[in-house]
N, C-alpha and C positions, 0 to 999 in steps of 0.2 A: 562461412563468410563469402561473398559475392563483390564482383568486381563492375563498376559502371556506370554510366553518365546518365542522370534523368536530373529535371529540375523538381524542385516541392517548393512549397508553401509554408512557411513557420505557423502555426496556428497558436501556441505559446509562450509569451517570452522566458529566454533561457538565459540567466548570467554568466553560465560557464561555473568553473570550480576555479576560485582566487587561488592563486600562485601554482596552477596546474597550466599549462600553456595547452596542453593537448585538447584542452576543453575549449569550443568557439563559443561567443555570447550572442544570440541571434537576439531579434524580433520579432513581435508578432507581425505579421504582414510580409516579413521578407520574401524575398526567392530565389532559393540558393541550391548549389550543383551538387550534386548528391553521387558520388564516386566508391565509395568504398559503405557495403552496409554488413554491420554485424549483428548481434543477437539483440541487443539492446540500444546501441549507439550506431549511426551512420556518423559516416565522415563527410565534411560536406566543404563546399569552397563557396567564398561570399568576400565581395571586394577586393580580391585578391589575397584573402586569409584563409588557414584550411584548418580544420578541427573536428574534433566529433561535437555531436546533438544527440541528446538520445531521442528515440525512431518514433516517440509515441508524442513529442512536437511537433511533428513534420505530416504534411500529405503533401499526397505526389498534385502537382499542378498541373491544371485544364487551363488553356486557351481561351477555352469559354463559359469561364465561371461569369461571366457578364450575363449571360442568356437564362440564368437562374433568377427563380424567385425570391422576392425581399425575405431580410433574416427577418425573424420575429424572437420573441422572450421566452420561447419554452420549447420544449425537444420535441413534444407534439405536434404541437405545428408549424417544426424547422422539418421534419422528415427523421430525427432520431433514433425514432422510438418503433424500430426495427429488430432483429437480434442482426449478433456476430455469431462466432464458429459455431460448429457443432461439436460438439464434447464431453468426455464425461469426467467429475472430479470431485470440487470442494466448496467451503462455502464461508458466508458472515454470520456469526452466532453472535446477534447483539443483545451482549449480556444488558444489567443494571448498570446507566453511567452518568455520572453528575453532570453538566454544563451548565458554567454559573453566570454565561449571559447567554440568559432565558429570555432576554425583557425584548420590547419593540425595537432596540437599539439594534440588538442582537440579528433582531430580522430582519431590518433594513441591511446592514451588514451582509447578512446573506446575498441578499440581492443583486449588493454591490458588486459585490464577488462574481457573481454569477453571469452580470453583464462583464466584467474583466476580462471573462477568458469565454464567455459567448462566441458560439463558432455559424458562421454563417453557413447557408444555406448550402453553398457549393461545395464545401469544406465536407462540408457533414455528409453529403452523399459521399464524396469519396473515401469519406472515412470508414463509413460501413462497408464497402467494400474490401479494406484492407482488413477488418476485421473478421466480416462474414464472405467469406470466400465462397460458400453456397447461395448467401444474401436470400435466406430463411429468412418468413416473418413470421414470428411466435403469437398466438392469442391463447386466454386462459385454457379454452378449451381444449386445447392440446395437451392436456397436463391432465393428470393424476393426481391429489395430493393425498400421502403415504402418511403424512407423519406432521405434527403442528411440534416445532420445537421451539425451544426459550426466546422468545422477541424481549425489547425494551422500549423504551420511549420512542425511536425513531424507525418504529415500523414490525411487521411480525413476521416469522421465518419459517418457512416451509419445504418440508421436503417431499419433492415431486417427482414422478416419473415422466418422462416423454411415451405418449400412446403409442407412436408409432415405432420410436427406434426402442423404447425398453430403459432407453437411457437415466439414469438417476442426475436432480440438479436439485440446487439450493433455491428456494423463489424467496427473496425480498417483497413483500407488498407494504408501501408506504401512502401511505392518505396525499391526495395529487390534487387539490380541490382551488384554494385562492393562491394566491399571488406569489404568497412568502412560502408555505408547503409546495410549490414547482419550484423555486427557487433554490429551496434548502434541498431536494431529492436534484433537481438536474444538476446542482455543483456534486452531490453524492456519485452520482453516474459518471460524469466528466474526471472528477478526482482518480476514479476504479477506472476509466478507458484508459489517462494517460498514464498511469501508474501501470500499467502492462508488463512487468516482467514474468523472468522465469518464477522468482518467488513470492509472486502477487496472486492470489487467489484470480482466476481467468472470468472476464465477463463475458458471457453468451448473447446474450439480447436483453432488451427493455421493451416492453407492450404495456398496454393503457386496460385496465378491467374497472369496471364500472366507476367509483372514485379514486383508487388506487392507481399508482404506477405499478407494476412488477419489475424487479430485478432480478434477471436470471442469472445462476452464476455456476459455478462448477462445485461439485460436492466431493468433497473430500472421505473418501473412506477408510483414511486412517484417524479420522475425529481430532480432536483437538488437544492443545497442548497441556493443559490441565491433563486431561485424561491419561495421557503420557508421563506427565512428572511422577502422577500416583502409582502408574505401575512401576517406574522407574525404580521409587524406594525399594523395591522388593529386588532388583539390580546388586550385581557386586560395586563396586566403585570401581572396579576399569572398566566393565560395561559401561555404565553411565559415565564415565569421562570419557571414554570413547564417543557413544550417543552426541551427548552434549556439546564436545567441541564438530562435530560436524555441524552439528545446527548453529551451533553460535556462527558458524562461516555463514552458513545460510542465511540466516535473519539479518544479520551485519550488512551483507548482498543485497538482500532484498529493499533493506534501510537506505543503504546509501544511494540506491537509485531513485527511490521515495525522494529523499532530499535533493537529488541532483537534481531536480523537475521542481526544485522550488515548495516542497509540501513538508508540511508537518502534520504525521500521525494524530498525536493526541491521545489517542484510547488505546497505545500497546498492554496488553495480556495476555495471558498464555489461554483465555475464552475467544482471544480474536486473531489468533493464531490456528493454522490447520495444517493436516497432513496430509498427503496426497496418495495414491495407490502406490507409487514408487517411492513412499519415505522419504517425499522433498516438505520442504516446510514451505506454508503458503500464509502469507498477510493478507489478513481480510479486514472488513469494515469498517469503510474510509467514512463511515457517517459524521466524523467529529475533524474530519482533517481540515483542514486551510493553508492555505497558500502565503507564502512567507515572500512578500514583497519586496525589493530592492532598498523603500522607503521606510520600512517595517523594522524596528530593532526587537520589537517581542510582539507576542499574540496573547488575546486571551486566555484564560486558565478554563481550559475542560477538561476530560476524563474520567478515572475512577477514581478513586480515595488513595488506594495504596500502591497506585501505580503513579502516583502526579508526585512531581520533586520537590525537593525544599524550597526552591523558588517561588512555585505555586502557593504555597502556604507562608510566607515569608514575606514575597515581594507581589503578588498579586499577577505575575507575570509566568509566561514561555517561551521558548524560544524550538529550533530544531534538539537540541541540543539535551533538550525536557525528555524528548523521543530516545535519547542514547541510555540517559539515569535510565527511563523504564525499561531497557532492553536489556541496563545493565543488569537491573533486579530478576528478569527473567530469566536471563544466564545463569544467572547465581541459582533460583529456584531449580533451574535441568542441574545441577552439578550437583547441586546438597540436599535438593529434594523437600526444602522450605523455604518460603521470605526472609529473608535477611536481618527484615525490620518489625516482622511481628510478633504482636505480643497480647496481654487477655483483653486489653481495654483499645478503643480507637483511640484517644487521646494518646495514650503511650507510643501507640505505633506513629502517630506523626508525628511527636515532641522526637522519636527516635530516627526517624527519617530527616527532621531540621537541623540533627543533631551529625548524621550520619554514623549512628552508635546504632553497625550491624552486627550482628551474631559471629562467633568466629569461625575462619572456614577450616572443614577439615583438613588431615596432613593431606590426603591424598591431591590436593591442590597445590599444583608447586607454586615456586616464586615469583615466575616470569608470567604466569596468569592470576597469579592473586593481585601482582600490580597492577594489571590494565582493568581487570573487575574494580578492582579501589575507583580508581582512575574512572569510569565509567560512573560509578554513583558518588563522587563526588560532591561537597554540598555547592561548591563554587561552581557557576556552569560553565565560565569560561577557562576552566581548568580542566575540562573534560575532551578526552579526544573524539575527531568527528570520526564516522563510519570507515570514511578512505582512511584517515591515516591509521584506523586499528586492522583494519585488511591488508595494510602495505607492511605489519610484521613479520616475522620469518615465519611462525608457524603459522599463522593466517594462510600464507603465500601457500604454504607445504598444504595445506587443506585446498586451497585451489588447484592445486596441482593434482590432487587425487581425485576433487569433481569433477576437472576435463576429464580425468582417464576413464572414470566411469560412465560419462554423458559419452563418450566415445564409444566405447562399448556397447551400452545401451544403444546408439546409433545402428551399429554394425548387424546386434541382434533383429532389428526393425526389418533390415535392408532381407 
C-alpha cells in the first residue's frame, strides 16, 4: 500500500457498494484526490467525502488533456491499440456459447455501450501508460504462433511466443472490419482493461493485423478449470476440499471486483476460467460481459446452456446475481467433481436447474458450506448472497488470511 496526494480523472461511472459507506460513488468526468492506493482500490477524497474506487476507474490527470486530439469511436484511431505490460501467463479459451440477442437490436446495443464508457483521447494515453510501463507496441509480427486452440463465435485463440523474449501469450484475433465488430471487440478490450485484478486473467496489449484486432493476453500454464476438476476426481476428498475452498476464495475475489465496476460476466465456466504458474486462479473472456447500469434492473440472457440460471430459462432475464448461481455450480463442480444438475438429456438438466433439484452433496461437505452453495444456486435470485457478503464469512475471512500470508511470502522470496 502507498501513501499520497495526486489528482485523477474518473473515466467510469462507479455507484459504490449500497449499505458499504467505505465505498465512494464517483462519475465519469470527475477529479478527485487520490491519498491512499492499494492493490485494487485507491482511496480518494471528492467534495469533501473519502472512500475507495477501484484503481482500474481512475487515470491520473494531465493539465493538458486540452491539447489533445478529438476522441473518435474506435481504439484504432483514439491511440489504444498499443500493448501494456510485459509478461508471461494465461489466457481466454472461448469455448461454444449461446447469445440469444443476436439480432441488429443486439448490435446497436453494442454500440451504445461502447460510446457509454468511450474513453477519450487523453485518457487513453495515460492509460497505457499505467498499464505498459515499457509502453511496447506489439505487431503480428512479433509473434510466433505454436498452437491454434478452441475459438468460438467471437473470435479464434492462439497460442504464441514472443520472438524476442521467448515469452508465451494467449492471442485473441477477432474480425475488426464495420462499425458494430469495433464496437463489440473494443467494449471486449475495455470490459478486460477495467476488470484488472489479481484474479482477472492480465491484458498485455491490443494491435490491428490485417482485418482482425489482436488481443494479447497472459497464458496461463496451469490450463484450465475443466482440466483440473478431472484430475481432481482422482483426489482424496480432503485434497480436493482443500483445493477447492481455496479457489472458491479466489473466484468469489476475483467476482466481486467484476461486479463492484458495475459488470456482469455472463459466460462463468470452468473453460473460461485459468490457472496461473503460481496456482492462482484467473477469469478470462469478458466477450459476453455487460455493464449493469444504475437504470438497468436485468440484462439480457447470454452464456452457455448449463451455466445460465433459472431465471434465464423462466423469466427471459439476468441480473449480477445470474454470475453468482454459475459460480455457484462451479464450486460445487471443484468439490464433488460433477454438475450438480446434470443429467442424459438437455431438457432434464434445465427442467432440473428451474427446479433447483441438484444431486446430493457428499458427507465430506459439512453444514456451514452446504448452506451457502444452496444459497448460491438458489432458484430465487434475489435470495442469493452477493460475492461481498459470502467473503465477509468467517471461513471466507480465514482463507483471506492465509492468501496474505502466502502473497507475503511470495513477496519476500521476489526481494
Amino acid at each position: 500500500m502507498s501513501v499520497q496526494t495526486e489528482l485523477f480523472e474518473v473515466v467510469v461511472d462507479y455507484a459504490g457498494k449500497e449499505g458499504d459507506a467505505q465505498f465512494l460513488s464517483v462519475s465519469k468526468g470527475d477529479i478527485v484526490r487520490v491519498t491512499v492506493k492499494d492493490a485494487d482500490y485507491y482511496t480518494v477524497e471528492k467534495g469533501g467525502l473519502r472512500g475507495k474506487v477501484p484503481k482500474n476507474c481512475l487515470l491520473e490527470y494531465s493539465s493538458s488533456i486540452n491539447q489533445t486530439p478529438n476522441s473518435s469511436q474506435s481504439l484504432q484511431s483514439s491511440g489504444l491499440l498499443t500493448s501494456p505490460t510485459n509478461s508471461s501467463g494465461l489466457s481466454s479459451s472461448s469455448s461454444s456459447s449461446i447469445a440469444q440477442q443476436n439480432t441488429l437490436a443486439q448490435s446497436q446495443s453494442n454500440v451504445d455501450m461502447y460510446n457509454n464508457i468511450q474513453l477519450s483521447p487523453e485518457s487513453t494515453y495515460q492509460m497505457i501508460g499505467i498499464i505498459d510501463d515499457l509502453n511496447i507496441e506489439y505487431k503480428y509480427e512479433d509473434f510466433e504462433v505454436i498452437n491454434a486452440l478452441k475459438g468460438g463465435a467471437f473470435g479464434r485463440i492462439l497460442l504464441v511466443r514472443h520472438k524476442k523474449s521467448g515469452l508465451l501469450y494467449i492471442m485473441k484475433r477477432v474480425q475488426y472490419v464495420n462499425v458494430n465488430e469495433k464496437a463489440v471487440a473494443d467494449e471486449e478490450i475495455n470490459h478486460l482493461r477495467f476488470a484488472q485484478s489479481k484474479y482477472t486473467v492480465k491484458l498485455i496489449g491490443t494491435f490491428i493485423f490485417d482485418v482482425d484486432i489482436c488481443i494479447l493476453q497472459e497464458y496461463c500454464s496451469g490450463g484450465n478449470l475443466r482440466q483440473l476438476i478431472e484430475k481432481m476426481k482422482l483426489w482424496t476428498p480432503l485434497e480436493r476440499k482443500i483445493r477447492s475452498q481455496i479457489y472458491m476464495y479466489q473466484l468469489l475475489s476475483g467476482l466481486n471486483f467484476i461486479h463492484s465496476i458495475n459488470l456482469a460476466h455472463r459466460d462463468l465456466k470452468p473453460e473460461n476460467i485459468f490457472i496461473d504458474k503460481y496456482e492462482n486462479i484467473k477469469i478470462a473472456d469478458f466477450g459476453l460481459a455487460l455493464e449493469m447500469r444504475q437504470d438497468m434492473s436485468y440484462i439480457p440472457v447470454a452464456g452457455t446452456k448449463y451455466y445460465l440460471p433459472p431465471e434465464a430459462f423462466t423469466q427471459d432475464k439476468m441480473t449480477q446475481l445470474s454470475d453468482i448461481w454459475a459460480m455457484g455450480v462451479i464450486i460445487i463442480e471443484m468439490f464433488t467433481g460433477i454438475h450438480p444438475f446434470i443429467c442424459q438429456t438437455e431438457e432434464e438438466t434445465i427442467n432440473k436447474i428451474k427446479k433447483c433439484d441438484l444431486k446430493p452433496f457428499p458427507d465430506y461437505i459439512d453444514e456451514e458450506l452446504k448452506k451457502v452453495l444452496l444459497n448460491m444456486v438458489d432458484v430465487d435470485a434475489d435470495k442469493r448472497k452477493n460475492a461481498s457478503e459470502i467473503l465477509k464469512m468467517e471461513f471466507m475471512q480465514l482463507q483471506s488470511s492465509i492468501e496474505k500470508l502466502n502473497d507475503s511470502k511470495r513477496e519476500k522470496e521476489k526481494q
